[in-house]
NUDREN-18531 format. One record per residue: chain; residue number from 1; x negated, y, z of N, C-alpha, C in turn. Coordinates in steps of 0.2 Angstrom, whole numbers, m for minus. Layout:
! NUDREN-18531
{loza 'A',NUM,{X,Y,Z},{X,Y,Z},{X,Y,Z}}
...
END
This chain:
! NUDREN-18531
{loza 'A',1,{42,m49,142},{45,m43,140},{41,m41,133}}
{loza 'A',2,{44,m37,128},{42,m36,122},{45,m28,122}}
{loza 'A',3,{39,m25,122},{35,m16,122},{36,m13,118}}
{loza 'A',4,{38,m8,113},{38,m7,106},{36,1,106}}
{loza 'A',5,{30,2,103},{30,8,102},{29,12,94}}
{loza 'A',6,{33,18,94},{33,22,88},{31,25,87}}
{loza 'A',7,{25,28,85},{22,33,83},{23,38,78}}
{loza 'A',8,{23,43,78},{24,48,71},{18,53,70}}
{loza 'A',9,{19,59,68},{12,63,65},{9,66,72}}
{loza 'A',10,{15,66,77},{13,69,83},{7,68,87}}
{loza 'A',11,{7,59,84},{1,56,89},{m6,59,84}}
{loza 'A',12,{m7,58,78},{m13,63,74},{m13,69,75}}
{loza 'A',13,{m8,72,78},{m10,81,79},{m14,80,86}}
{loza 'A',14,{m12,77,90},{m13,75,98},{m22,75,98}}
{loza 'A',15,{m22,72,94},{m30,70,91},{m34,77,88}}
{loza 'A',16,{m30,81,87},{m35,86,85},{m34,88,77}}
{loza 'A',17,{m30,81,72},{m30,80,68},{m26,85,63}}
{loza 'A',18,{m30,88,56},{m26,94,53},{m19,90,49}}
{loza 'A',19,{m16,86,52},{m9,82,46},{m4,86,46}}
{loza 'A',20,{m1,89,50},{5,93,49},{3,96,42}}
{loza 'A',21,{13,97,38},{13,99,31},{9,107,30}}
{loza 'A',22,{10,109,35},{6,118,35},{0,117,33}}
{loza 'A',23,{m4,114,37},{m13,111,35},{m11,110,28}}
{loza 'A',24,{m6,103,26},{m7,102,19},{m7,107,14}}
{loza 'A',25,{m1,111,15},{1,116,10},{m3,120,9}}
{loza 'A',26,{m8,122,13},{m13,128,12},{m19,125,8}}
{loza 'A',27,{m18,120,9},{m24,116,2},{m20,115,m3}}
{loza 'A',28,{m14,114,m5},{m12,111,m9},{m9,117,m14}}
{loza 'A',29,{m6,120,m13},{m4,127,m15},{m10,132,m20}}
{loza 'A',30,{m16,131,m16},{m25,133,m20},{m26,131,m25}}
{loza 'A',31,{m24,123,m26},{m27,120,m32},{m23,122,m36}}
{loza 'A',32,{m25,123,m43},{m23,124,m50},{m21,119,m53}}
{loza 'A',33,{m15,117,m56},{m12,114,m63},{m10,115,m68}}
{loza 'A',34,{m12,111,m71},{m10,114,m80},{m3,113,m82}}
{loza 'A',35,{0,109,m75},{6,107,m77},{10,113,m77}}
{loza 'A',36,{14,117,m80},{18,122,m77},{23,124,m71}}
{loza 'A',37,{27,117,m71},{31,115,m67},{28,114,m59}}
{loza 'A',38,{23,111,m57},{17,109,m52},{17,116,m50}}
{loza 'A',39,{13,122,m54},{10,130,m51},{17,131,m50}}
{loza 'A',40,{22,132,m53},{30,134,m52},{29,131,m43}}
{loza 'A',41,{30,125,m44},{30,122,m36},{29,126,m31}}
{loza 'A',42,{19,125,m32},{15,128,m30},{18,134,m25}}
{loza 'A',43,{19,138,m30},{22,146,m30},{28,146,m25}}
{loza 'A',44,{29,143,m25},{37,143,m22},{36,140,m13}}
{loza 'A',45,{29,136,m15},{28,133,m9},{24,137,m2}}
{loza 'A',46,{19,141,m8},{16,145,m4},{18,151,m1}}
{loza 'A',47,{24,153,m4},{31,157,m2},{36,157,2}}
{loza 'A',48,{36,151,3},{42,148,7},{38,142,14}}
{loza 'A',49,{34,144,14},{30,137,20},{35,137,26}}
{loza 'A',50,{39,143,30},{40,142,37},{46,142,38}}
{loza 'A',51,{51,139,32},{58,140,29},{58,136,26}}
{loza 'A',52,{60,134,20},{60,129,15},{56,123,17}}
{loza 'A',53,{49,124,16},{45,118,16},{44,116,25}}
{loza 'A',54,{46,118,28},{46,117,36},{46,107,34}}
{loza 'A',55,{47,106,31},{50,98,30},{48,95,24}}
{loza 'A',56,{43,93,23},{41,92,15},{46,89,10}}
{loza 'A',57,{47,83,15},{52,74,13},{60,80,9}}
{loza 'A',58,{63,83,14},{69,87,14},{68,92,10}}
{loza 'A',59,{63,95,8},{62,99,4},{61,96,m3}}
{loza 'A',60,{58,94,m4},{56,91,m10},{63,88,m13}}
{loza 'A',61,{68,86,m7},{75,82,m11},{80,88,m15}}
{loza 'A',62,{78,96,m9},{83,101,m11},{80,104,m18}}
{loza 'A',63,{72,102,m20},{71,105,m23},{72,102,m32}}
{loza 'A',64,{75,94,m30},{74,93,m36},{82,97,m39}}
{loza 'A',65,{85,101,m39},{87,104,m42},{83,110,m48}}
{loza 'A',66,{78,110,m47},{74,115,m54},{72,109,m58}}
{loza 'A',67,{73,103,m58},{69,97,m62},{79,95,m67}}
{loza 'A',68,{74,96,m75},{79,96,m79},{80,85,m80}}
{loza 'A',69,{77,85,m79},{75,76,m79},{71,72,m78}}
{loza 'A',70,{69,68,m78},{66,63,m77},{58,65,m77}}
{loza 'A',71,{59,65,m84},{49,70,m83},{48,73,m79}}
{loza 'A',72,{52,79,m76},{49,85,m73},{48,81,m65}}
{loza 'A',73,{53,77,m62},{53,75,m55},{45,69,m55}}
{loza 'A',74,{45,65,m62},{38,61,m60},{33,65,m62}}
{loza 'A',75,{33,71,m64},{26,75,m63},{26,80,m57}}
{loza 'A',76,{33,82,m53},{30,85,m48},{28,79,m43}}
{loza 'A',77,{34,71,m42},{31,71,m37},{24,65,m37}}
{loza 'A',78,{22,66,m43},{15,60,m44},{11,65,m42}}
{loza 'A',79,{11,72,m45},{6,77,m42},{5,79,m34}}
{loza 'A',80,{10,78,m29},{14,81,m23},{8,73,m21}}
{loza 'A',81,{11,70,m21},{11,63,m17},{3,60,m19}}
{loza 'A',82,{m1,60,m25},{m8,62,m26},{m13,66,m20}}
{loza 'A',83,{m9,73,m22},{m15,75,m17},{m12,74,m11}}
{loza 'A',84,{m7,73,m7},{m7,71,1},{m11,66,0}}
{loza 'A',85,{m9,60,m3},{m16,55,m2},{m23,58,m1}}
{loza 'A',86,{m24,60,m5},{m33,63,m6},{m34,66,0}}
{loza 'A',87,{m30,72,2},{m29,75,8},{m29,71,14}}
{loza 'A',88,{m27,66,15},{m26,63,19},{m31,57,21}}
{loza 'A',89,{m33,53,15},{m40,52,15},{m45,55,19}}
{loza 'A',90,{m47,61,16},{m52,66,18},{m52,66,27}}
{loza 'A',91,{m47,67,28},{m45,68,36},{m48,62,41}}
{loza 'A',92,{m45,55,37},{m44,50,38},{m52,47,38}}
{loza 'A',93,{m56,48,32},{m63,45,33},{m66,51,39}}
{loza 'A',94,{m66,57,39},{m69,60,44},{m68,61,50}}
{loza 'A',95,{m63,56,53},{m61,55,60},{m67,54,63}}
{loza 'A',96,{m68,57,69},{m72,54,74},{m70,51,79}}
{loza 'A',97,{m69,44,80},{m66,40,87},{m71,41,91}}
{loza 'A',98,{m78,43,91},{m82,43,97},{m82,45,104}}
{loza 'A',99,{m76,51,102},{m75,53,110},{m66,51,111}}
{loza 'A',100,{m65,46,111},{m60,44,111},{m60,36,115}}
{loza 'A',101,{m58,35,121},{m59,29,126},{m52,26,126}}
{loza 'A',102,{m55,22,120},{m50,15,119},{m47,12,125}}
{loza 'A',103,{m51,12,133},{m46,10,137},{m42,14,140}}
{loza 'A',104,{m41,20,140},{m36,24,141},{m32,23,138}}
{loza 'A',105,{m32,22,130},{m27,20,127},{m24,17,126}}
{loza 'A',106,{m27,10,131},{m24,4,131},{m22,5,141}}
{loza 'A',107,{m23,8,143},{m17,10,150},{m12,14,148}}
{loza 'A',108,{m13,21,141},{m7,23,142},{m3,19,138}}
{loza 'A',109,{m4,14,133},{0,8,129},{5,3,136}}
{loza 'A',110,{1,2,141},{1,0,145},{5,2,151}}
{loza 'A',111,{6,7,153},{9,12,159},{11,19,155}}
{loza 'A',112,{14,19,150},{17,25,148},{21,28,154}}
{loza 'A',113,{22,26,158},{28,31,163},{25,34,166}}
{loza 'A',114,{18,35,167},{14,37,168},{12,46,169}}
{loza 'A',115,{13,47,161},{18,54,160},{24,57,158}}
{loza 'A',116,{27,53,165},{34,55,164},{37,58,171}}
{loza 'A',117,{42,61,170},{43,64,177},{45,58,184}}
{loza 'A',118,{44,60,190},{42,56,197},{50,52,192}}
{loza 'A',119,{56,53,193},{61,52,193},{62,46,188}}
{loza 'A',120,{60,48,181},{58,46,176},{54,39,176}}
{loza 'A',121,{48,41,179},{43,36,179},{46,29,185}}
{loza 'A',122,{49,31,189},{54,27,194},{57,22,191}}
{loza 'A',123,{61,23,185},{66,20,183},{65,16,177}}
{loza 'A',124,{60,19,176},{55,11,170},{49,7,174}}
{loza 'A',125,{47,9,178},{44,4,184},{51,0,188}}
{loza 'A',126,{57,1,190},{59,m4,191},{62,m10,185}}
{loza 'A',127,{65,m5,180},{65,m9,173},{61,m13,172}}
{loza 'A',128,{53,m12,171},{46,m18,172},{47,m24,176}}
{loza 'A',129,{51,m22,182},{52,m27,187},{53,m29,188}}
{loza 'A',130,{60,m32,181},{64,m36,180},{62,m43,173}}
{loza 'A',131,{55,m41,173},{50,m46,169},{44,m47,171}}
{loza 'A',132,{49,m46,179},{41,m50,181},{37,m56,183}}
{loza 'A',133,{42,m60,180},{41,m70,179},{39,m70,171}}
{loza 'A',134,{37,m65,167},{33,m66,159},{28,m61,159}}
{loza 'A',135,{24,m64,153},{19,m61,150},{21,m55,145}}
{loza 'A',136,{18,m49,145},{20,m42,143},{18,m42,135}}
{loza 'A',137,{20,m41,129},{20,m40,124},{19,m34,122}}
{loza 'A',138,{17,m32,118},{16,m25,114},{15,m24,108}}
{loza 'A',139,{19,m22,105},{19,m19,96},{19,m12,93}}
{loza 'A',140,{16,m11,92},{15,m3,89},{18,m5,79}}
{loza 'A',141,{23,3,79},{25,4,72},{24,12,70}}
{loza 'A',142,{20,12,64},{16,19,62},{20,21,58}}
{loza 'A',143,{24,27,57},{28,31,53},{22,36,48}}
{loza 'A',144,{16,34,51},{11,39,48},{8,35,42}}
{loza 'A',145,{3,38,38},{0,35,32},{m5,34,35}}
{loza 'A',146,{m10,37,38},{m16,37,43},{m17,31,46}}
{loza 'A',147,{m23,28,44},{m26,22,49},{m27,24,56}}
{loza 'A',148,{m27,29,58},{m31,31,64},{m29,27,70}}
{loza 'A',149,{m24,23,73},{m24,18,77},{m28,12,77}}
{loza 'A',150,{m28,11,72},{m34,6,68},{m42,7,70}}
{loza 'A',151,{m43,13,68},{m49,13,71},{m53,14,77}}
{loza 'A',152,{m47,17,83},{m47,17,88},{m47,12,93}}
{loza 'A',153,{m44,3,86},{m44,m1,88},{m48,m6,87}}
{loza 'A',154,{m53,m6,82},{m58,m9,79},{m62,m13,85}}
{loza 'A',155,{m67,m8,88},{m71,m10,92},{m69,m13,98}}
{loza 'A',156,{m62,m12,99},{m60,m16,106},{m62,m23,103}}
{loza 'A',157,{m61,m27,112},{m63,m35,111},{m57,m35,113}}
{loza 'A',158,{m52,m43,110},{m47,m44,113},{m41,m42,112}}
{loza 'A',159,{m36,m43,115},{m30,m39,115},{m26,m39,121}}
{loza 'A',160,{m28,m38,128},{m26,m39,131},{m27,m32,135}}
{loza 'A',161,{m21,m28,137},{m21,m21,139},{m19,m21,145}}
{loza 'A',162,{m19,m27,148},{m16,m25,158},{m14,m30,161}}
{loza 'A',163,{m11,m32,165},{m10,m39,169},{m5,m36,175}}
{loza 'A',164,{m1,m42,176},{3,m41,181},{3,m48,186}}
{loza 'A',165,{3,m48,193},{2,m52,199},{9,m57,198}}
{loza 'A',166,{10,m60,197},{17,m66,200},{11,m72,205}}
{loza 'A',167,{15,m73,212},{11,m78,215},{4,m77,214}}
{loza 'A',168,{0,m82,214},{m5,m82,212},{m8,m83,205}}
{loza 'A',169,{m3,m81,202},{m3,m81,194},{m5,m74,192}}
{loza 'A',170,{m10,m72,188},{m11,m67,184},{m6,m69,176}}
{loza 'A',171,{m2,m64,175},{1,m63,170},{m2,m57,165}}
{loza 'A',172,{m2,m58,158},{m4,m55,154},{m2,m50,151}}
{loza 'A',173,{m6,m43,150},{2,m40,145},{m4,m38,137}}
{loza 'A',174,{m1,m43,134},{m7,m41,126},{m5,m37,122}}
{loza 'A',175,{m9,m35,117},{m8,m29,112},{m7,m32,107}}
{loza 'A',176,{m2,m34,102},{m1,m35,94},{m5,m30,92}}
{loza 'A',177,{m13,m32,88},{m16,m28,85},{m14,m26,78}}
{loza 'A',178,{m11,m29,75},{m9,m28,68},{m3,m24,68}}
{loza 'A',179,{m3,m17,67},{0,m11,66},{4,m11,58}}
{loza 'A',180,{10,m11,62},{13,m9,55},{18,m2,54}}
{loza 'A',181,{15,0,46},{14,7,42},{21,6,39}}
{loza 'A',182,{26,8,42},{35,10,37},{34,15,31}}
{loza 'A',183,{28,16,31},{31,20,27},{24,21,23}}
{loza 'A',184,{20,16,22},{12,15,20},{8,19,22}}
{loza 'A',185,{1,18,19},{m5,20,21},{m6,25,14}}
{loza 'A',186,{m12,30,17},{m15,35,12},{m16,31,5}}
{loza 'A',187,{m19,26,5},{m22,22,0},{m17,17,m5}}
{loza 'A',188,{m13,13,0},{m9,9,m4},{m1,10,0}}
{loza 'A',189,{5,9,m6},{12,10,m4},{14,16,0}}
{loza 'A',190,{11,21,m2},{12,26,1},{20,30,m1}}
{loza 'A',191,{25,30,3},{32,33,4},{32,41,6}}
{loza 'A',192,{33,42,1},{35,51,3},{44,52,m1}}
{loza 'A',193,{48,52,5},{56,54,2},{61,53,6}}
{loza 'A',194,{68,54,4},{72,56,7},{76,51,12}}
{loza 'A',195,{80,53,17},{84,48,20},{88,42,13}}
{loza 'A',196,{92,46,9},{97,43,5},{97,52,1}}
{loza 'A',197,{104,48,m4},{103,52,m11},{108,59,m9}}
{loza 'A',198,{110,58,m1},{115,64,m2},{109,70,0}}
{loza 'A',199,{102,70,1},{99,74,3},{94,76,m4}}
{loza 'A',200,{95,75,m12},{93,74,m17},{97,78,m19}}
{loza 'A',201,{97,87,m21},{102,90,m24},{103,90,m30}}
{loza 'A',202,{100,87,m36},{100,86,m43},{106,80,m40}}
{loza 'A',203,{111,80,m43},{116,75,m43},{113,73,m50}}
{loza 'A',204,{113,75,m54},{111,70,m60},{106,66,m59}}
{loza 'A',205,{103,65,m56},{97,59,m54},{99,55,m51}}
{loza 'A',206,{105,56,m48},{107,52,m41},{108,43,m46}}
{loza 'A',207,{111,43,m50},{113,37,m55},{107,32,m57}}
{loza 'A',208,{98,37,m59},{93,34,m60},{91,31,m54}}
{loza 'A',209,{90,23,m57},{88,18,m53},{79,20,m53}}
{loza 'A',210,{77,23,m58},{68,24,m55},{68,29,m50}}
{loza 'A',211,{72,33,m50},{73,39,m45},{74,38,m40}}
{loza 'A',212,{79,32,m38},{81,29,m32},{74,27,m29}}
{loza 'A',213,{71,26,m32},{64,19,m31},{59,24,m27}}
{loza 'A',214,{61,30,m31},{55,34,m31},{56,39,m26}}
{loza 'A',215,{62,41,m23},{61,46,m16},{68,43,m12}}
{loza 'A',216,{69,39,m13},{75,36,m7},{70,29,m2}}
{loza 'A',217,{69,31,3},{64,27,6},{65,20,8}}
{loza 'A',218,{72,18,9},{72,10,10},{73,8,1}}
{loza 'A',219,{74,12,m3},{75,8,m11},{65,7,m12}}
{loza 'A',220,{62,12,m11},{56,13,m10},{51,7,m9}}
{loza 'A',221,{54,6,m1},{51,m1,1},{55,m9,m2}}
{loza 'A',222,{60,m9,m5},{61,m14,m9},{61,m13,m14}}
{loza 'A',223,{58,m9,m18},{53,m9,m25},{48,m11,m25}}
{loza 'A',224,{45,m10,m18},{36,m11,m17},{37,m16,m17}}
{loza 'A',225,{42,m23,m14},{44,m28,m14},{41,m28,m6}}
{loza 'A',226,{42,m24,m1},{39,m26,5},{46,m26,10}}
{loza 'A',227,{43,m30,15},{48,m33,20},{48,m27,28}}
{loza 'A',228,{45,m21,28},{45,m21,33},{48,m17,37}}
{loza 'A',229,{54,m15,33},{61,m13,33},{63,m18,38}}
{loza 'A',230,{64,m24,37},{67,m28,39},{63,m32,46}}
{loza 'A',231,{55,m29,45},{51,m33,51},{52,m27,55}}
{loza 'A',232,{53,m19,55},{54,m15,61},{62,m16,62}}
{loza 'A',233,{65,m19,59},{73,m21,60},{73,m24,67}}
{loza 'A',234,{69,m30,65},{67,m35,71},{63,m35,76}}
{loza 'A',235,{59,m29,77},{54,m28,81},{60,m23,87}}
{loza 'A',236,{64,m20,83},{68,m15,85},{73,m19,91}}
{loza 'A',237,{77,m23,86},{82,m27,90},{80,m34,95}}
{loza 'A',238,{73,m34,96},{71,m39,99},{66,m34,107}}
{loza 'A',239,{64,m29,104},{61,m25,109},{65,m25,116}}
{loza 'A',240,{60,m27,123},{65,m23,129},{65,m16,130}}
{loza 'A',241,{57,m14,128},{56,m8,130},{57,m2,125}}
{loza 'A',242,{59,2,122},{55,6,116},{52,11,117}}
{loza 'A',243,{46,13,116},{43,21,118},{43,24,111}}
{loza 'A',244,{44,30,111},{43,35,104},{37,40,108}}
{loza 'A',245,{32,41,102},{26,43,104},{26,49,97}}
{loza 'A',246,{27,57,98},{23,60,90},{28,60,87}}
{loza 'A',247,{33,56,86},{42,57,82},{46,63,82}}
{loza 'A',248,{47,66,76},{51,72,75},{61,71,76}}
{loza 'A',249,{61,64,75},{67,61,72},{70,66,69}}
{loza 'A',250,{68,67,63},{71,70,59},{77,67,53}}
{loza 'A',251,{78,70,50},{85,69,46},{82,63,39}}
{loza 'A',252,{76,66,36},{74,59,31},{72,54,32}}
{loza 'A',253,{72,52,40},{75,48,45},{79,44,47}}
{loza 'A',254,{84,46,45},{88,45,51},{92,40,51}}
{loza 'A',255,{90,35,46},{94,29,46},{91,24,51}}
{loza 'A',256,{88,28,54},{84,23,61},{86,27,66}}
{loza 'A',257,{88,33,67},{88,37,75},{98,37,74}}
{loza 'A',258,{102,35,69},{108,35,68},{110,29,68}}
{loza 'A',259,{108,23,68},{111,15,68},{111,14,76}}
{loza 'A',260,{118,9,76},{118,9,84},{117,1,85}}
{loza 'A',261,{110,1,89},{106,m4,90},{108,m7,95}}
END
């Protein structure tokens, strides 16, 4: 059986972790630029947090209607997308995994049904039971930029998160440790933007192919020249099980919660 799980910002808050855009904007908003158009931002950000910006990705598409062209959008979103990384960094190097017990995580990787209601939990325990002549797989896919699975992963030995009986056979169930980032990491290919161009209200930009590249997310990831559009395509349509863990399934999304798989 092949296990897929999706994680989004949900599983970093869970952790205690300040990444929701509200944490970000209250640092972000403080800092000074000499760019005019940036404090404009700014201004508008710090005005608007529980409204407007409730949604960074969708905000920023609605916003490029004050950007007269091309300059104004690569200076707000080289400025925007800068400091999230730095900010994100910051969070990311001062994690503490210490109090954090990697075999739990690897039972709840392992028996997600676990926190699910009596009824709930019944009907993916007989679903499980229906492979139970194979060895169990498991893949995690990170919608976050944050290594934080990573390093909850480091020290474990092994990749093997649980077993199940057939006859006298122990069967396996292992953890694919190599975590893949749709939408990059704090430090490299890092993705901040919209589903598609119809959520970009500057229609005049809609025609610029750097624009495309720049906040439409699967143009995004075939700019960077990366595949992994294509490897969650296949993780997707080859999975038995899928868990969504921390997902907002929001709209600058939603070419993945709207395709019919």
């Amino acid at each position: 059986m092949k296990i897929l799980f999706i994680l989004g910002n949900g599983f970093d808050i869970n952790l205690g972790l300040k990444t929701r855009y509200q944490d970000f904007y209250d640092v972000y908003s403080k800092n000074h630029s000499d760019h005019d158009l940036v404090m404009k931002l700014k201004n508008h950000i710090s005005e608007n947090t529980e409204g407007y910006w409730s949604d960074l990705e969708l905000a920023l598409g609605e916003y490029t209607k004050e950007f007269k062209g091309i300059e104004d959008f690569d200076a707000v979103m080289e400025d925007i997308i800068l400091s999230l990384s730095k900010y994100l960094k910051d969070i990311q190097s001062n994690f503490n995994k210490s109090n954090i017990k990697s075999e739990k995580f690897f039972r709840d990787l392992d028996s997600p049904e676990n926190y699910l209601t009596l009824e709930h939990k019944k009907q993916i325990i007989e679903f499980k039971g229906k492979f139970q002549n194979s060895s169990w797989t498991t893949s995690i896919v990170s919608f976050n930029y944050t290594n934080i699975v990573e390093q909850i992963l480091e020290d474990t030995k092994g990749s093997d998160i649980g077993s199940h009986q057939l006859s006298n056979q122990k069967l396996r169930h292992i953890l694919n440790k190599r975590i893949q980032h749709i939408h990059g990491y704090v430090d490299n290919k890092m993705i901040l933007g919209v589903n598609d161009l119809t959520q970009v209200a500057n229609s005049e930009l809609h025609e610029n192919l750097d624009i495309q590249e720049s906040i439409v997310k699967s143009k995004c990831n075939e700019a960077n020249g990366d595949d992994s559009i294509l490897n969650f395509k296949n993780k997707i349509e080859k999975a038995d099980l899928i868990c969504a863990f921390g997902l907002s399934f929001g709209d600058s999304d939603k070419i993945w919660w709207e395709k019919n798989w």
